[in-house]
mmCIF file of the N, C-alpha and C atoms, coordinates in Angstrom:
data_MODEL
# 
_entry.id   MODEL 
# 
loop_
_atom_site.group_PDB 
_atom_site.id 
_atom_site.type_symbol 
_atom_site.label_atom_id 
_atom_site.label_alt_id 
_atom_site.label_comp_id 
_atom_site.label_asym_id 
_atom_site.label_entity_id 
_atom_site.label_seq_id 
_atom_site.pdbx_PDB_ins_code 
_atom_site.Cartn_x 
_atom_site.Cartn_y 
_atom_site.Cartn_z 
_atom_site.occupancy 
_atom_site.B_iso_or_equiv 
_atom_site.pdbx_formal_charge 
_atom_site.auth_seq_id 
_atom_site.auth_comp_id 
_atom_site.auth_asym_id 
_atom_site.auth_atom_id 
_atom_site.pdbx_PDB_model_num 
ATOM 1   N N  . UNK A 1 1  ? 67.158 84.376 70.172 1.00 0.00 ? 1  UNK A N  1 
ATOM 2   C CA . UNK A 1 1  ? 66.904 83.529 69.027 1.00 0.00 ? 1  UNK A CA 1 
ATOM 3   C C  . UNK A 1 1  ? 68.154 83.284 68.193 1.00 0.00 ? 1  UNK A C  1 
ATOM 4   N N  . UNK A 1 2  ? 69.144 84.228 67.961 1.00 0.00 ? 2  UNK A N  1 
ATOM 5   C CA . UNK A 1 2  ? 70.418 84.239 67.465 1.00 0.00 ? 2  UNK A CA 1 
ATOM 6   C C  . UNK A 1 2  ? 71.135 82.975 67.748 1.00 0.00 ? 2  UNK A C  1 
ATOM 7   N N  . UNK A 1 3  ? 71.244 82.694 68.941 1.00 0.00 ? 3  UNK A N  1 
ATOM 8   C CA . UNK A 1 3  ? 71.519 81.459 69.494 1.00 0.00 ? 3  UNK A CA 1 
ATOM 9   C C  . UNK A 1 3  ? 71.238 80.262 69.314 1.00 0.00 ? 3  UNK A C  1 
ATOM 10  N N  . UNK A 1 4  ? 69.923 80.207 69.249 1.00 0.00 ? 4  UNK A N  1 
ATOM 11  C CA . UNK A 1 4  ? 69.637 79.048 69.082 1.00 0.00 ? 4  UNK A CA 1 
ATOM 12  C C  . UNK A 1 4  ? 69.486 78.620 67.660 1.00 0.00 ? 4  UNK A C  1 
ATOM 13  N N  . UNK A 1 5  ? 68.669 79.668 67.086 1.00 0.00 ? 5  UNK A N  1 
ATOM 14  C CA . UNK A 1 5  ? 69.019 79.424 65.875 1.00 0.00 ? 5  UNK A CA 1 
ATOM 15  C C  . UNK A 1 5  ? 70.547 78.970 64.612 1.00 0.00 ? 5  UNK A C  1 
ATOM 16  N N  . UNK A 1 6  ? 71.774 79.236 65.442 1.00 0.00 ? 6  UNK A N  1 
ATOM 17  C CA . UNK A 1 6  ? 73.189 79.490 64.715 1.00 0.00 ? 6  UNK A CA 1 
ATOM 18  C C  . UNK A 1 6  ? 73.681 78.139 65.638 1.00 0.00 ? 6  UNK A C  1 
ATOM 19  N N  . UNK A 1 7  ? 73.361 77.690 66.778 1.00 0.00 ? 7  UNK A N  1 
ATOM 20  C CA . UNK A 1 7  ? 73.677 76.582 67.348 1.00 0.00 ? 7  UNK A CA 1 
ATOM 21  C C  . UNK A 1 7  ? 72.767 75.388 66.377 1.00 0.00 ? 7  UNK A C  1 
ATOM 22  N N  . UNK A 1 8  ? 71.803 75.432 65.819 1.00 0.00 ? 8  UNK A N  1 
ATOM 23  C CA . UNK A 1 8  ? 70.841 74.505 65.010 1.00 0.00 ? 8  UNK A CA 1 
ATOM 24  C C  . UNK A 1 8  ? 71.160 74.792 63.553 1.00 0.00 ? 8  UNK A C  1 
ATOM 25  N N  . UNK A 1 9  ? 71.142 75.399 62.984 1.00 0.00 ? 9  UNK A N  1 
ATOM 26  C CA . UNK A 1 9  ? 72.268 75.750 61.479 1.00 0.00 ? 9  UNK A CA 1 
ATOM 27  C C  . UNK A 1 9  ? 73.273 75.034 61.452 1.00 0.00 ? 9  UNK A C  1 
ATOM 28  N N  . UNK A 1 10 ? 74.297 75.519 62.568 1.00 0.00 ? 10 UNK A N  1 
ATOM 29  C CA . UNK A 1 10 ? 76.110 75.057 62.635 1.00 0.00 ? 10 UNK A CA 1 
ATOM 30  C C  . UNK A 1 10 ? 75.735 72.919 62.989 1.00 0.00 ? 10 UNK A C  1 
ATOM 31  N N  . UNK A 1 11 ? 75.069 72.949 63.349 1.00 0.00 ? 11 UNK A N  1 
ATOM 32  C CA . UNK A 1 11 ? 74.733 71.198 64.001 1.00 0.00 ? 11 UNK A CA 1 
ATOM 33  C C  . UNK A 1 11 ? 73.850 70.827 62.641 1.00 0.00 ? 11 UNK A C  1 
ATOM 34  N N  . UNK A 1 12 ? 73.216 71.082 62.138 1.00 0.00 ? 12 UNK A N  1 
ATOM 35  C CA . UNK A 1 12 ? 72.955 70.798 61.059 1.00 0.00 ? 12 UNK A CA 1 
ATOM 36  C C  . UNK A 1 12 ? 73.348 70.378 59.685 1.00 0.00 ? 12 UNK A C  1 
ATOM 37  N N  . UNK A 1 13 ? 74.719 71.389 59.895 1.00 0.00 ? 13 UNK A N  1 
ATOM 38  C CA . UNK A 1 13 ? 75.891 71.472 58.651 1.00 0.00 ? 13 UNK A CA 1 
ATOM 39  C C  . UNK A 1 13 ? 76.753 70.407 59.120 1.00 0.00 ? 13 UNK A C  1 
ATOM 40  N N  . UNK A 1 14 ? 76.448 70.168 60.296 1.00 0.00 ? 14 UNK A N  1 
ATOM 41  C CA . UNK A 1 14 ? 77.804 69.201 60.645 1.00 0.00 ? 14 UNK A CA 1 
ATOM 42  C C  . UNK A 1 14 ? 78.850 69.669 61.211 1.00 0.00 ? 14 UNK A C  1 
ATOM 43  N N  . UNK A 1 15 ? 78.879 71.013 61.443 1.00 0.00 ? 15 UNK A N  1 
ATOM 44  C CA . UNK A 1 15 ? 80.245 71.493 61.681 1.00 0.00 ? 15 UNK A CA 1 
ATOM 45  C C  . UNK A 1 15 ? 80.415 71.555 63.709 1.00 0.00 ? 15 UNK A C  1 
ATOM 46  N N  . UNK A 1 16 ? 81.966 71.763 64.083 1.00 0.00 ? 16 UNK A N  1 
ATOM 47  C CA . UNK A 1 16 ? 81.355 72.038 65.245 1.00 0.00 ? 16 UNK A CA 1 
ATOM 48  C C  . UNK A 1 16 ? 81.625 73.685 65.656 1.00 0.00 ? 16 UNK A C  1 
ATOM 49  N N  . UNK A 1 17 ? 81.916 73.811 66.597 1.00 0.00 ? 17 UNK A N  1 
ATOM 50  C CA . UNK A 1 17 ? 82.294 75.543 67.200 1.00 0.00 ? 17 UNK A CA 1 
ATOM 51  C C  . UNK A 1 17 ? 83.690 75.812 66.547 1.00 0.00 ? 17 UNK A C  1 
ATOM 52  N N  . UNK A 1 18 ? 84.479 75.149 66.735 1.00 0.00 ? 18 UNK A N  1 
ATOM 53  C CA . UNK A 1 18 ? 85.885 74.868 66.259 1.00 0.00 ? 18 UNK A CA 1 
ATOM 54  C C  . UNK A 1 18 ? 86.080 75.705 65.107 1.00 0.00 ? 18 UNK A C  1 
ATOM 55  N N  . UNK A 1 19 ? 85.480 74.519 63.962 1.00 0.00 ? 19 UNK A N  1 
ATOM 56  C CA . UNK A 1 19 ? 84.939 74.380 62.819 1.00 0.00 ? 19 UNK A CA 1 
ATOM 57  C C  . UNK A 1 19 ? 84.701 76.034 62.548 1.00 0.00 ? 19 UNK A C  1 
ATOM 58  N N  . UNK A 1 20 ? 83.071 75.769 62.771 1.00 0.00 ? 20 UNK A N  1 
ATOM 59  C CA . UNK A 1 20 ? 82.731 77.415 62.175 1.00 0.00 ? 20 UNK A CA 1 
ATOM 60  C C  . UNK A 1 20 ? 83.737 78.763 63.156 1.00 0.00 ? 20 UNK A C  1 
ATOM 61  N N  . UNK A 1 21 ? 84.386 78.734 64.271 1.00 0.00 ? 21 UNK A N  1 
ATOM 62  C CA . UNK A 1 21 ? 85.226 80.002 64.049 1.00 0.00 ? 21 UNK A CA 1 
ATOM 63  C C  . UNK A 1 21 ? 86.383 79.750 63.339 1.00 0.00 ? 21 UNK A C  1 
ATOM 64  N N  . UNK A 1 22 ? 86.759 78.990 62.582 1.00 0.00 ? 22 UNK A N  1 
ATOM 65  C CA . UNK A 1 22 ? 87.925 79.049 62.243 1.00 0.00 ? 22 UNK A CA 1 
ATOM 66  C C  . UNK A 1 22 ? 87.623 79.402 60.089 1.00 0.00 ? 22 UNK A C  1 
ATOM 67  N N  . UNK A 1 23 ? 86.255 79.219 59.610 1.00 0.00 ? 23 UNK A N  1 
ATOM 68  C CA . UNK A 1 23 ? 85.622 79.675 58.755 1.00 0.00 ? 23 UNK A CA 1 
ATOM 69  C C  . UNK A 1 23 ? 85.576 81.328 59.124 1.00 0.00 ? 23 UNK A C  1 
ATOM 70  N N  . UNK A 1 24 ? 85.873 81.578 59.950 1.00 0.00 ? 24 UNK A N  1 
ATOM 71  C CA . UNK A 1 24 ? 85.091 83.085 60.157 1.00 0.00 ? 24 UNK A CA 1 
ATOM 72  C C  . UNK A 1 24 ? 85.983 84.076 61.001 1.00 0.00 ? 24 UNK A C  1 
ATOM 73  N N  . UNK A 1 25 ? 87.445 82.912 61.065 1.00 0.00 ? 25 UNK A N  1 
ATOM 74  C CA . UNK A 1 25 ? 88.115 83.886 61.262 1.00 0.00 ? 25 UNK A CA 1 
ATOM 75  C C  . UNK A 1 25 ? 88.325 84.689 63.161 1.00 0.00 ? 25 UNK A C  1 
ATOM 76  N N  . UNK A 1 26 ? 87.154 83.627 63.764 1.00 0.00 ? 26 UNK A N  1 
ATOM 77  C CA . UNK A 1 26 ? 87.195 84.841 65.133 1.00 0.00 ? 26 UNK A CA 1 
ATOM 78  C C  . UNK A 1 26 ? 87.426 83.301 66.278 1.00 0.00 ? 26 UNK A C  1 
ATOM 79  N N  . UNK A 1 27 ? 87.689 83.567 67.451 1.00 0.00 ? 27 UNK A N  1 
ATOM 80  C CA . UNK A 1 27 ? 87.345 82.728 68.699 1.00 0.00 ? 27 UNK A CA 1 
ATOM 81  C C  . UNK A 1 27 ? 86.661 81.945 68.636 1.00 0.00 ? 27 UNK A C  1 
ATOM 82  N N  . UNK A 1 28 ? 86.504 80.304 68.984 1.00 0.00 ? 28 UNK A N  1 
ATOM 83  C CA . UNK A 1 28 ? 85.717 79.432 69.055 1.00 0.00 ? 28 UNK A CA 1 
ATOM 84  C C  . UNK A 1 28 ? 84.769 79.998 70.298 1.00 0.00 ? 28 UNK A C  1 
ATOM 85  N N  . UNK A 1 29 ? 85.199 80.357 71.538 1.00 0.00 ? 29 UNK A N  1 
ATOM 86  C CA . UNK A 1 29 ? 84.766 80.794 72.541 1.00 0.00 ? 29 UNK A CA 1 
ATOM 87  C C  . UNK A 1 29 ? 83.135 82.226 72.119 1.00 0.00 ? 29 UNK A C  1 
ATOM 88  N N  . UNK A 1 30 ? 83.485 83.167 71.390 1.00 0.00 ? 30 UNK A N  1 
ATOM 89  C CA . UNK A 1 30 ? 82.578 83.871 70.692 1.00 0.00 ? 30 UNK A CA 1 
ATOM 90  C C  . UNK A 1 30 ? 81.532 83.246 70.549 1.00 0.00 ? 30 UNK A C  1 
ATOM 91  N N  . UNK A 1 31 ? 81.415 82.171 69.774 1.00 0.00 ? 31 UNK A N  1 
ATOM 92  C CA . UNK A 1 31 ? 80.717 81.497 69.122 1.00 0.00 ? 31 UNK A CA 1 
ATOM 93  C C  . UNK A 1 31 ? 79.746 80.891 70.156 1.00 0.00 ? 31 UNK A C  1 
ATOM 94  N N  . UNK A 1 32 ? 80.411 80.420 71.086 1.00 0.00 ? 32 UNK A N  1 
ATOM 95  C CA . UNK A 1 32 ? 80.076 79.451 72.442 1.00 0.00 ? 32 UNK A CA 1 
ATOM 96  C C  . UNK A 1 32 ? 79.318 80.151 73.449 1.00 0.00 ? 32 UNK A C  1 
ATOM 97  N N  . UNK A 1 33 ? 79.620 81.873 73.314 1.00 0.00 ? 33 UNK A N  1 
ATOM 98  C CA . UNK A 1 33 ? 78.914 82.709 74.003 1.00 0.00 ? 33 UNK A CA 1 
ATOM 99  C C  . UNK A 1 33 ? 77.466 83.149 73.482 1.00 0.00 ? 33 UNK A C  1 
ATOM 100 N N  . UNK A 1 34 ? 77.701 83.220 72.094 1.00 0.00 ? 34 UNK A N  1 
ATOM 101 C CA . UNK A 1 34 ? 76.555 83.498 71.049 1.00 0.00 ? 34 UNK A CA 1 
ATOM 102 C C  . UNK A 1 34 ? 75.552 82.343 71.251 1.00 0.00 ? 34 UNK A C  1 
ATOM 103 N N  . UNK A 1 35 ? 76.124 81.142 71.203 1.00 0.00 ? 35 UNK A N  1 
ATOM 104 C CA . UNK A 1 35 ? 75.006 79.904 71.174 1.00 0.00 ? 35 UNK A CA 1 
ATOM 105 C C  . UNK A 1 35 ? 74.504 79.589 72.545 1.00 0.00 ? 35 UNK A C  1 
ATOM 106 N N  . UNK A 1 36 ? 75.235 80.075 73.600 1.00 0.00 ? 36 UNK A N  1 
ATOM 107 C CA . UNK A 1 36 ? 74.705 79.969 75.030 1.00 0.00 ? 36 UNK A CA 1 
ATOM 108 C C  . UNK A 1 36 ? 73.617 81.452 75.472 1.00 0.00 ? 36 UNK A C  1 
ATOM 109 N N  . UNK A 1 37 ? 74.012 82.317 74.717 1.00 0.00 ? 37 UNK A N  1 
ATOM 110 C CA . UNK A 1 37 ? 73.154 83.435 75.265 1.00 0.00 ? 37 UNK A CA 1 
ATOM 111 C C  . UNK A 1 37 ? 73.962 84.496 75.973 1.00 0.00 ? 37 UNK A C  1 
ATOM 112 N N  . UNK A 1 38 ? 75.287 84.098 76.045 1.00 0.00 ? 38 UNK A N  1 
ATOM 113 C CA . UNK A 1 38 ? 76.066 85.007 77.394 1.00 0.00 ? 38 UNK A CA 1 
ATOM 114 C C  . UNK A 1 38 ? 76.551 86.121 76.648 1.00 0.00 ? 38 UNK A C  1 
ATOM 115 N N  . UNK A 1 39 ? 76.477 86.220 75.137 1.00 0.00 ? 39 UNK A N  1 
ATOM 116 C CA . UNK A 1 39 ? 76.664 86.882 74.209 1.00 0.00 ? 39 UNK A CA 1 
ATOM 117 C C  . UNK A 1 39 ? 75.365 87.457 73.432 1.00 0.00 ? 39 UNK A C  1 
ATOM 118 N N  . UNK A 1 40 ? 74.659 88.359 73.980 1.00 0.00 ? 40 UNK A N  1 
ATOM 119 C CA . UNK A 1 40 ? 73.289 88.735 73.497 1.00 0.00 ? 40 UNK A CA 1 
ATOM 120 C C  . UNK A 1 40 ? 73.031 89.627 72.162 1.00 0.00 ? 40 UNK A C  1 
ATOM 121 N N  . UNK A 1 41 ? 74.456 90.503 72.020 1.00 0.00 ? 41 UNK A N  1 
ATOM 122 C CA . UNK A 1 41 ? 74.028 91.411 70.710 1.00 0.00 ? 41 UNK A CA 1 
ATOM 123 C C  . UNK A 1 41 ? 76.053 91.478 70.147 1.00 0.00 ? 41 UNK A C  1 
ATOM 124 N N  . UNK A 1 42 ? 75.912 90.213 69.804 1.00 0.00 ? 42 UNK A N  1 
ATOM 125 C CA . UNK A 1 42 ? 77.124 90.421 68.678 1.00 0.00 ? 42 UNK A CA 1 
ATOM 126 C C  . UNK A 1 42 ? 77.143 91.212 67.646 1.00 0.00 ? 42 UNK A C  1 
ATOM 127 N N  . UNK A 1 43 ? 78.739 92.124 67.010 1.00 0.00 ? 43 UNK A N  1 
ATOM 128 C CA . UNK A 1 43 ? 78.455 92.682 66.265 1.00 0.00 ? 43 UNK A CA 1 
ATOM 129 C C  . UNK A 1 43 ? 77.793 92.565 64.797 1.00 0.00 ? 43 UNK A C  1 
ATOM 130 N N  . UNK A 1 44 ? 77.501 93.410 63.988 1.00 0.00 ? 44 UNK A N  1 
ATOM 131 C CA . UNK A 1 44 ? 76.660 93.089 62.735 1.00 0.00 ? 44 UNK A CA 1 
ATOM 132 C C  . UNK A 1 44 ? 77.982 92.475 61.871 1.00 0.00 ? 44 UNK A C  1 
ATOM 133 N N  . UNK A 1 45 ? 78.838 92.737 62.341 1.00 0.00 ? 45 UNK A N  1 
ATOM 134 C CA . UNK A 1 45 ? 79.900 92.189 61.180 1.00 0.00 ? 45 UNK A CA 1 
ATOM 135 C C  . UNK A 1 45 ? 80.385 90.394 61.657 1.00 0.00 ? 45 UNK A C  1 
ATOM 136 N N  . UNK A 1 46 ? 79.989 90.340 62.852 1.00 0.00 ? 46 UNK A N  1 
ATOM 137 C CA . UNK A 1 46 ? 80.013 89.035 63.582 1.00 0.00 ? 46 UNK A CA 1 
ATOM 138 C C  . UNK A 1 46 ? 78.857 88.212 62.934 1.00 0.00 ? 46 UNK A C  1 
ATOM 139 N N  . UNK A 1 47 ? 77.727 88.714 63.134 1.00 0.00 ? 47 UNK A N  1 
ATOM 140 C CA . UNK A 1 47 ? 76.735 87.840 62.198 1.00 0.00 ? 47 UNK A CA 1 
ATOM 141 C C  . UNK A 1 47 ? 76.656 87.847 60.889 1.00 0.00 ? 47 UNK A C  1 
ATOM 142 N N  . UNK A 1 48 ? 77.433 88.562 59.977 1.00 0.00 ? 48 UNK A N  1 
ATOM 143 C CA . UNK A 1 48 ? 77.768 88.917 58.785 1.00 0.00 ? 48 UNK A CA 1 
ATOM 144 C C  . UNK A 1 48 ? 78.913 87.342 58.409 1.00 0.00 ? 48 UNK A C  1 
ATOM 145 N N  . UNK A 1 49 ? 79.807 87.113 58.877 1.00 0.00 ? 49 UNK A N  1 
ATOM 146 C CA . UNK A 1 49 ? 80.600 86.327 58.931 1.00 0.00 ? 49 UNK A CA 1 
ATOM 147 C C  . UNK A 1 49 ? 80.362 84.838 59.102 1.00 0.00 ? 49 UNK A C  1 
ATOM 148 N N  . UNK A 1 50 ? 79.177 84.291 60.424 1.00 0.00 ? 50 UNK A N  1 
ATOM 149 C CA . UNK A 1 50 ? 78.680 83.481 60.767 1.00 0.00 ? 50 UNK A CA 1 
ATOM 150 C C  . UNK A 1 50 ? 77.738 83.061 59.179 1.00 0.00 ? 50 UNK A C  1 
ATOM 151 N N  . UNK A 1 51 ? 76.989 84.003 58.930 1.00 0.00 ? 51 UNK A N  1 
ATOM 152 C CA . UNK A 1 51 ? 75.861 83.902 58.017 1.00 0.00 ? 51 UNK A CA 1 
ATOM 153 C C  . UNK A 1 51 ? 76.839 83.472 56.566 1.00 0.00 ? 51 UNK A C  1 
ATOM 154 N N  . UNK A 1 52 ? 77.736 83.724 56.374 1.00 0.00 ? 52 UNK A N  1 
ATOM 155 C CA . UNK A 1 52 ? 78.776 83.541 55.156 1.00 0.00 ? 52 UNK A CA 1 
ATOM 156 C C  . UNK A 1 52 ? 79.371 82.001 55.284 1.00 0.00 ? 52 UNK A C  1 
ATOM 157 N N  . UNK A 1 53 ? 79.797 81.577 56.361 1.00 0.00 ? 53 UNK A N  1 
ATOM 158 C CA . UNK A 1 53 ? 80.395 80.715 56.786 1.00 0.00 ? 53 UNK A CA 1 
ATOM 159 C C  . UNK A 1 53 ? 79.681 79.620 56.626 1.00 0.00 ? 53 UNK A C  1 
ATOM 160 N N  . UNK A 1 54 ? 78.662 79.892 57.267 1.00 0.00 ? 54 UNK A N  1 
ATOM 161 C CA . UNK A 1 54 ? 77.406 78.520 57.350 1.00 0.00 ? 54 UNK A CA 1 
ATOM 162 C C  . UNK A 1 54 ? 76.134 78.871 55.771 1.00 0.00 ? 54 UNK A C  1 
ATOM 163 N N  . UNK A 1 55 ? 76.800 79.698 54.997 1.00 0.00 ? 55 UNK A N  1 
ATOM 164 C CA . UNK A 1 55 ? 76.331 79.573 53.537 1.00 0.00 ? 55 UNK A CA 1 
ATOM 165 C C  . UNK A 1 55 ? 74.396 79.667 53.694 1.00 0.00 ? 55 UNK A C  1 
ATOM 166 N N  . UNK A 1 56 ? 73.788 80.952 54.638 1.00 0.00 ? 56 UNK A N  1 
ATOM 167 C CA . UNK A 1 56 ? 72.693 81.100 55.000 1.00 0.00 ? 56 UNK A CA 1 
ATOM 168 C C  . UNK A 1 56 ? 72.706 82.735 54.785 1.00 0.00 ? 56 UNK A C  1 
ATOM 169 N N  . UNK A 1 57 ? 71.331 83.039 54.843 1.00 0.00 ? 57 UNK A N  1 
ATOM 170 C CA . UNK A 1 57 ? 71.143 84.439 54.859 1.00 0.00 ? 57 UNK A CA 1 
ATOM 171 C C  . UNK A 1 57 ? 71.286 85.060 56.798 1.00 0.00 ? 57 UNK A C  1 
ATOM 172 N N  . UNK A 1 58 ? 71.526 86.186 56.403 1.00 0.00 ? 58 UNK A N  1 
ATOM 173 C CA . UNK A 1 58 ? 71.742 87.105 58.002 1.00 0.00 ? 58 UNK A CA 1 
ATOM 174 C C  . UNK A 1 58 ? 70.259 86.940 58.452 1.00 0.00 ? 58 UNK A C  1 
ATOM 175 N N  . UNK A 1 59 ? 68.996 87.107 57.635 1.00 0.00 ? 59 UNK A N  1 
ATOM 176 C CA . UNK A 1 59 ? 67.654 87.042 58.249 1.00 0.00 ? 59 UNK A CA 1 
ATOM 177 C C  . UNK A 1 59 ? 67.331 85.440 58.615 1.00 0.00 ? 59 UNK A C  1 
ATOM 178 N N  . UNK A 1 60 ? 67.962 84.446 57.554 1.00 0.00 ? 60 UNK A N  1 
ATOM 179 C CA . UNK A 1 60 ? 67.523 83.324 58.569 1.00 0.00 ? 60 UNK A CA 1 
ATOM 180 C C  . UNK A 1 60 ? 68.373 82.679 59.635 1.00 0.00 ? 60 UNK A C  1 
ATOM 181 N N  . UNK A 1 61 ? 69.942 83.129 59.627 1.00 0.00 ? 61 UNK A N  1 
ATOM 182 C CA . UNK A 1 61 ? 70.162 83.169 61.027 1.00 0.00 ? 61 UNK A CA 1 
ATOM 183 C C  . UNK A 1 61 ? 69.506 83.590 62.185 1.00 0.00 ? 61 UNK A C  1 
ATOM 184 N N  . UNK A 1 62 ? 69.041 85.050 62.180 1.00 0.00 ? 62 UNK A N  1 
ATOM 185 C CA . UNK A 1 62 ? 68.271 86.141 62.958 1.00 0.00 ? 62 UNK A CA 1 
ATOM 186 C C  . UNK A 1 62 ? 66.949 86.117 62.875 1.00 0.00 ? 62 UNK A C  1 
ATOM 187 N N  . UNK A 1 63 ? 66.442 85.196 62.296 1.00 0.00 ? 63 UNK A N  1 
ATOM 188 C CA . UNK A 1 63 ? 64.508 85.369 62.535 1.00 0.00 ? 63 UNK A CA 1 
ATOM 189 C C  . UNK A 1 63 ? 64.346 85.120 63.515 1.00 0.00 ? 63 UNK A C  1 
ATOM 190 N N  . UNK A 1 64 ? 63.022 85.622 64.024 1.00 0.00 ? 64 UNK A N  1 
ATOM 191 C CA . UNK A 1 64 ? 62.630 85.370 65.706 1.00 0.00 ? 64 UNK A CA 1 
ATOM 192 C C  . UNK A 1 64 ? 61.562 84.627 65.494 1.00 0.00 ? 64 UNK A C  1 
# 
């Protein structure tokens, strides 16, 4: 759900992958793994960052 949910947030805001890792400081690629799934349990400080970036809470990034 992480995924899809932070791929529908970040497209929402307008931004692209680029965009939000460079807000957050980490790999566009990260990001690309997170929104594809190939990245299943990023760290808490990874979704800590994402959730800051895209100006959302960590639970509504992460609701299932």
């Amino acid at each position: 759900m992480l995924g899809e949910n932070l791929k529908r947030i970040r497209k929402n805001k307008r931004m692209s992958t680029r965009e939000l890792a460079r807000e957050c400081n980490m790999c566009n690629s990260i990001i690309s793994n997170i929104e594809s799934g190939k990245s299943k349990n990023p760290t808490i400080d990874t979704v800590k960052k994402l959730a800051k970036a895209l100006n959302v809470s960590i639970d509504e990034l992460v609701e299932l």
